[in-house]
C-alpha positions in Angstrom: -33.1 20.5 12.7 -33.8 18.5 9.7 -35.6 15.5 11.2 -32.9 13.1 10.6 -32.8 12.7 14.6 -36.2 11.6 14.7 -35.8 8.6 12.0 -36.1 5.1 13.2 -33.3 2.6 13.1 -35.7 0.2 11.0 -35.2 3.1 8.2 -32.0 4.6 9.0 -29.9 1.5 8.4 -31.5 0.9 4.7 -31.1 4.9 4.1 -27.4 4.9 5.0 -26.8 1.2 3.0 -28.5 2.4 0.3 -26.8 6.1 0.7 -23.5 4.1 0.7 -24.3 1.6 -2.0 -24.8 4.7 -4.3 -22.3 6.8 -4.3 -19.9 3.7 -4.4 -21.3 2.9 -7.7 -21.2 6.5 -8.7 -18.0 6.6 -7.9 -17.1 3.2 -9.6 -18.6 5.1 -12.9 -16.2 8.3 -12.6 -13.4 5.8 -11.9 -14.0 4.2 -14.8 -14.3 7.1 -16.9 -10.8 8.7 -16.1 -9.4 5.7 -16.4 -10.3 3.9 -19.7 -7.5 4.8 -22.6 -10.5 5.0 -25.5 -13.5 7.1 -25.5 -16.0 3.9 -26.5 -14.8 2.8 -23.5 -14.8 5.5 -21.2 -18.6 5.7 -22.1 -19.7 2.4 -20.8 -18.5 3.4 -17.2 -20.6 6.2 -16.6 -23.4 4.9 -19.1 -24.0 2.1 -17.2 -23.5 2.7 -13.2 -24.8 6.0 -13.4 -27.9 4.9 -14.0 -27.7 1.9 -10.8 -26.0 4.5 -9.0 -29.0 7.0 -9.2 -31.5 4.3 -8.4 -30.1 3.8 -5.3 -29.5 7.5 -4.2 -33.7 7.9 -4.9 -34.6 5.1 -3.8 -33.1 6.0 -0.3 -34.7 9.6 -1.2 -38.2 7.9 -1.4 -37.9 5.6 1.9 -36.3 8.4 4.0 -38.6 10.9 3.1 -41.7 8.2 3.4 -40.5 7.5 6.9 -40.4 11.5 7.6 -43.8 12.7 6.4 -45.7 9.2 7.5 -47.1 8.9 3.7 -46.0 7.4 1.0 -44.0 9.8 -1.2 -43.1 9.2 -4.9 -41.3 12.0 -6.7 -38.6 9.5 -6.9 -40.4 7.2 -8.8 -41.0 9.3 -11.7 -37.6 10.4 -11.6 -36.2 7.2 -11.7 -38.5 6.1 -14.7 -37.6 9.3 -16.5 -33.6 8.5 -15.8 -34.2 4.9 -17.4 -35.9 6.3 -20.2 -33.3 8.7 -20.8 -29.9 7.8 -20.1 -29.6 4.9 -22.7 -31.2 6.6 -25.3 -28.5 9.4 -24.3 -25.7 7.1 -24.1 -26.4 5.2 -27.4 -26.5 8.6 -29.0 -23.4 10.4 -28.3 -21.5 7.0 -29.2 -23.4 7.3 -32.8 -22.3 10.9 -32.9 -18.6 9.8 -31.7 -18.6 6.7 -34.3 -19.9 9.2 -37.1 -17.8 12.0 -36.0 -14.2 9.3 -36.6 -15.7 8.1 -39.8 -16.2 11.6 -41.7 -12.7 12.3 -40.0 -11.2 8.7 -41.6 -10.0 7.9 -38.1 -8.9 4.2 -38.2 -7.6 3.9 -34.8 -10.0 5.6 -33.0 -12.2 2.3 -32.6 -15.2 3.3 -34.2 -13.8 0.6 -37.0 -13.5 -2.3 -34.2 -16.0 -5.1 -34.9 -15.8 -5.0 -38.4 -19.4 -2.9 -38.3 -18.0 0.1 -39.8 -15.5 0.4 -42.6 -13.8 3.5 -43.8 -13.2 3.5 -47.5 -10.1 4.3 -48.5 -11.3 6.7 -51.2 -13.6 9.6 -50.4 -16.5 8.9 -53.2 -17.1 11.6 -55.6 -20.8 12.1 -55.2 -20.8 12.8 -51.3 -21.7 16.3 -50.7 -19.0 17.7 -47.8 -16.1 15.8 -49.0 -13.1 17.6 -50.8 -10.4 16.1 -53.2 
């Protein structure tokens, strides 16, 4: 018995919508990210609905288990807050890593070259330590 009988409608409607809502956009993410050709691009689709995705999934946490225990619970909160603390600085750092990863390795079609922001020189420069002949 795990209480879920005992819920009111007024909550269990938003808990399922909310349930559903989630791991669509969840989903949506891990759609996108098998089927984007590039890796800057396949890191926008999990980057971003991820984190929508997982406010909806504890937001559903915190009103279903509100509802259950008759006060007000907030774990959730400070999960969420962590998650949107976390998973852009996360996100913007494995794309620096990835950008800096095709430059040392002169990659010109892997896209970290598109925009024109980074340029690979065409000749390694003498004084960089790392770089061979």
């Amino acid at each position: 018995m795990s209480g879920l009988e005992y819920l009111p409608g007024w909550a269990a409607v938003p808990v399922a919508l909310l349930l559903v809502l989630g791991a669509s956009i969840v989903l949506i993410g891990a759609l996108g990210l098998l089927r984007l050709p590039t890796f800057y691009q396949r890191i926008h689709g999990p980057a971003i609905t991820i984190t929508l995705g997982a406010g909806c999934l504890l937001m559903a946490s915190m009103l279903y288990f509100t509802v259950a225990k008759s006060r007000l619970v907030i774990h959730e909160i400070i999960i969420a807050v962590f998650l949107l603390m976390t998973a852009p600085v996360v996100s913007m750092m494995i794309m620096r890593a990835a950008v800096y990863r095709d430059l040392r390795a002169r990659k010109h079609d892997a896209g970290a070259t598109a925009g024109e922001v980074y340029v690979i020189p065409d000749e390694p420069d003498e004084g960089v330590p790392g770089q061979r002949d």
